[in-house]
DRENVO-100417 format. One line per 4 residues: their letters; for each residue x, y, z of C-alpha. Coordinates in nm, 2 decimals. Layout:
! residues N
a	X/Y/Z | ... .
***
This chain:
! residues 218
xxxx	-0.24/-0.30/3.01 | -0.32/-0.57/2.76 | -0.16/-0.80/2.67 | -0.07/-0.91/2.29 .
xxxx	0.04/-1.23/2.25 | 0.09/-1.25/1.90 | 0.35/-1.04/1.87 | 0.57/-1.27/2.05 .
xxxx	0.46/-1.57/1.95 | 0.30/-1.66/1.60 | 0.19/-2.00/1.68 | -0.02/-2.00/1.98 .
xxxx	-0.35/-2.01/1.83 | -0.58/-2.03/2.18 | -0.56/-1.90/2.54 | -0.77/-1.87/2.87 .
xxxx	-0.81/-1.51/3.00 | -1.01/-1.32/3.18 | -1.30/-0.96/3.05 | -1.11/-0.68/3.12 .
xxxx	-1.40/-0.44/2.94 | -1.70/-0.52/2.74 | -1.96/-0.34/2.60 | -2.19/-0.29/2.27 .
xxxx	-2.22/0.03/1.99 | -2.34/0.06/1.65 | -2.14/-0.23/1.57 | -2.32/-0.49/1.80 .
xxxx	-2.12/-0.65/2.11 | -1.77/-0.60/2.19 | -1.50/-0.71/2.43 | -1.10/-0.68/2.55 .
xxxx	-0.91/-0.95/2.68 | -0.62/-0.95/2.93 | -0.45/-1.17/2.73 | -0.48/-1.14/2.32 .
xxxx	-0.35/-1.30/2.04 | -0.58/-1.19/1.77 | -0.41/-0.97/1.51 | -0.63/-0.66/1.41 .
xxxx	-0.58/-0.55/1.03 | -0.32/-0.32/0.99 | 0.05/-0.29/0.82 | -0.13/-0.44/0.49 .
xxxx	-0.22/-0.76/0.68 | -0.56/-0.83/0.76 | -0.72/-0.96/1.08 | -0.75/-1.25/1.25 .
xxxx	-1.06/-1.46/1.28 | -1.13/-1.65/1.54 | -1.40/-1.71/1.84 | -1.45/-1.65/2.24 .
xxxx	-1.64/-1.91/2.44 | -1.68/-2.05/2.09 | -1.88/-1.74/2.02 | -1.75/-1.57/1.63 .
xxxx	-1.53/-1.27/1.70 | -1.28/-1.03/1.48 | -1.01/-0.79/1.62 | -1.01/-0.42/1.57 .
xxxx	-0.80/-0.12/1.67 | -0.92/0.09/1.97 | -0.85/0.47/1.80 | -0.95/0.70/2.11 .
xxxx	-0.67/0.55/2.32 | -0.27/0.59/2.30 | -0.22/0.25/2.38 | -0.21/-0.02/2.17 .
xxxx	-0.59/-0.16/2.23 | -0.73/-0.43/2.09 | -1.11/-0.52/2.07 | -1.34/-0.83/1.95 .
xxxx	-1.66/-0.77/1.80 | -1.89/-1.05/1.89 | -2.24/-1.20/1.82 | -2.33/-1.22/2.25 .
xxxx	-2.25/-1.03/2.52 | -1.96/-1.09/2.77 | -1.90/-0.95/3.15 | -1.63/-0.84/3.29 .
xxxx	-1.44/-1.05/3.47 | -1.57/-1.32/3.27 | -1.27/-1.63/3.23 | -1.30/-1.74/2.86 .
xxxx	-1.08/-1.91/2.62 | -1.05/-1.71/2.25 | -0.91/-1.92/1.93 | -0.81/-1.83/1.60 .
xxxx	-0.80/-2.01/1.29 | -0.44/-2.16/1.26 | -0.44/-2.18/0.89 | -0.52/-1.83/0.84 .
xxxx	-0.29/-1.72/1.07 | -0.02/-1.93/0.94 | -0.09/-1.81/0.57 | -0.10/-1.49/0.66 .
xxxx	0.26/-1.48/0.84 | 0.45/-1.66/0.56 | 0.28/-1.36/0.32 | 0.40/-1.14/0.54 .
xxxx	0.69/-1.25/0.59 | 0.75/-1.32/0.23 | 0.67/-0.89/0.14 | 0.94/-0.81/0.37 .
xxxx	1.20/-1.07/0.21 | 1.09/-0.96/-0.14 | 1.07/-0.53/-0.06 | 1.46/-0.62/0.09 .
xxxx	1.59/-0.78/-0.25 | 1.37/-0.47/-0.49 | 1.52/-0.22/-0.24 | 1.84/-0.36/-0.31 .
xxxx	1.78/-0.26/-0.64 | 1.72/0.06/-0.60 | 1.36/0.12/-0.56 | 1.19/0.29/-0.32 .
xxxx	0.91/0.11/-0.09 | 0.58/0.30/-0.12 | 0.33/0.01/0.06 | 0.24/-0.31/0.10 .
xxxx	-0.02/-0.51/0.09 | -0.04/-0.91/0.20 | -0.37/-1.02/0.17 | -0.37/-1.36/0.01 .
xxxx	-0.47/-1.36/-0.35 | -0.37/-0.97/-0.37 | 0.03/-0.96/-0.21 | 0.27/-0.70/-0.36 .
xxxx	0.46/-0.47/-0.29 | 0.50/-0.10/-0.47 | 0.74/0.10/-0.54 | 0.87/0.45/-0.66 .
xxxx	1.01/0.34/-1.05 | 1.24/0.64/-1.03 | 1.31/0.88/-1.31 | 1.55/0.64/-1.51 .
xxxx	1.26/0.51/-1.76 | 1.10/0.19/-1.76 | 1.29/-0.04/-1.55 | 1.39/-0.39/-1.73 .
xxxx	1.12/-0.63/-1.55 | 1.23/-0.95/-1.68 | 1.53/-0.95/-1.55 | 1.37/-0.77/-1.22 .
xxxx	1.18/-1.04/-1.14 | 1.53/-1.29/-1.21 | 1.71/-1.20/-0.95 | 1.43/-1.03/-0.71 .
xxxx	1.31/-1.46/-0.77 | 1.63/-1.60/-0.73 | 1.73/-1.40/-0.45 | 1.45/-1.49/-0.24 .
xxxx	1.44/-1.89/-0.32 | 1.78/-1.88/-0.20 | 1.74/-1.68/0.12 | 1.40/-1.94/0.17 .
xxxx	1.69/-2.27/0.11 | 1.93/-2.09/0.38 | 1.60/-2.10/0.63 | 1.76/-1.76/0.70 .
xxxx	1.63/-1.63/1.07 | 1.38/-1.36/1.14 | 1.39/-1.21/1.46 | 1.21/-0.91/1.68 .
xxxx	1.33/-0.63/1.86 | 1.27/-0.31/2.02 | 1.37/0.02/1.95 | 1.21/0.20/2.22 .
xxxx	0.83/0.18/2.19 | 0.86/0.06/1.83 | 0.87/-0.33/1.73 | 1.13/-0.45/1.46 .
xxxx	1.13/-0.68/1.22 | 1.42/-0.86/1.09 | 1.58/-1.12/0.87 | 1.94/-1.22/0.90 .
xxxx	2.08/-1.07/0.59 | 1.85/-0.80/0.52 | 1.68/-0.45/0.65 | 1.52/-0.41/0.96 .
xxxx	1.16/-0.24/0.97 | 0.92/-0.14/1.19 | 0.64/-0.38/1.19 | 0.35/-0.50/1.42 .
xxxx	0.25/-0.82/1.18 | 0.30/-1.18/1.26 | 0.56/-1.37/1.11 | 0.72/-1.71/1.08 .
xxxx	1.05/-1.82/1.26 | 1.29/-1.84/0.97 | 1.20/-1.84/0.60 | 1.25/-2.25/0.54 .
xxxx	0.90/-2.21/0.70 | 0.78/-2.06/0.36 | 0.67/-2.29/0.06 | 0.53/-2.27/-0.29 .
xxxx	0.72/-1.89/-0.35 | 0.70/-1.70/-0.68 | 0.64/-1.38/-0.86 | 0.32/-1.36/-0.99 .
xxxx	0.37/-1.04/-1.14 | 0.61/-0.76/-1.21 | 0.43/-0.44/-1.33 | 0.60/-0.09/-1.41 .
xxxx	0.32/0.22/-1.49 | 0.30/0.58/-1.33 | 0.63/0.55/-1.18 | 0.52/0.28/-0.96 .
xxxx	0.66/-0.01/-0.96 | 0.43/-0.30/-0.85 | 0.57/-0.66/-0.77 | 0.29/-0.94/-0.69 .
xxxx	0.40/-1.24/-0.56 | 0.21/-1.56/-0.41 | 0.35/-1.83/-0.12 | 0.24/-2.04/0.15 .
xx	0.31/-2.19/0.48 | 0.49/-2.52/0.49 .
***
């Protein structure tokens, strides 16, 4: 069974392993490592990038297994049983656990409100999260994205914790203070990791509610 590092830890960004299956398709070369800590895009986060032997490779989802099978697409071809040492780029990774972890801090405070999540989406340059508007007409934005702004620069001050857990064979995400969700993303430790937070916009049409928001990694 492979192993997925990042989901325990967000911050190790290289590690020697060993092939445990390699091959090639329509899509060129491709591997699986024992050990992996890229993240594949899913959950409204994208991928990882990263390399193998220094060779360029990106993570994908494995769809004709049950398990949860990660492969690299790469430029050369590996054998298995091969020892190799994969890397990812830490700044992307980093950026893209503070948005992350920012969407779930923000969807907490909006539920609060009210609103219902509908999806998410936490590519940088693009986060936000939507939401059902409800049936009560137009919500009042401005003062929406008051306290959904306020809320969240206070819970970044109090570094409030995240944490992981399992419910069975599901993965939770959670942050002291707010909802717990299922989630197979990367995150940071605790929110005084997150920098530079505010709502870029606040957006109500179609009974959809859509709240864009921008931050970054300390």
């Amino acid at each position: 069974m492979q192993r997925h590092i990042y989901l325990k830890d967000t911050y190790r960004f290289t590690v020697t392993t060993r092939v445990v299956d390699a091959g090639s398709g329509e899509l060129g070369y491709w591997l699986t490592l024992q050990d992996n800590i890229f993240h594949p895009q899913g959950g409204g986060q994208p991928s990882d990038v990263g390399t193998v032997d220094e060779t360029a490779a990106r993570p994908f989802k494995v769809p004709e297994t049950d398990e949860h099978v990660v492969r690299l697409s790469c430029e050369r071809p590996f054998t298995i049983g091969d020892e190799v040492t994969s890397a990812i780029d830490p700044e992307a990774r980093r950026r893209h656990a503070a948005l992350h972890t920012c969407g779930h801090v923000v969807d907490g405070f909006v539920r609060q409100l009210g609103f219902r999540h509908r999806v998410s989406n936490h590519f940088p340059g693009q986060a936000r999260i939507e939401f059902d508007a409800g049936e009560g007409g137009k919500p009042d934005l401005q003062q929406l994205a008051a306290t959904v702004e306020e809320r969240t620069r206070q819970a970044i001050e109090a570094d409030r914790k995240v944490y992981a857990t399992a419910q069975g064979d599901r993965r939770i995400i959670g942050i002291d203070g707010l909802q717990e969700d299922p989630c197979g993303g990367t995150h940071v430790s605790s929110l005084g990791q997150l920098t530079g937070f505010s709502l870029r916009s606040v957006k109500s049409k179609g009974g959809v509610l859509k709240v864009g928001y921008v931050v970054e990694h300390v």
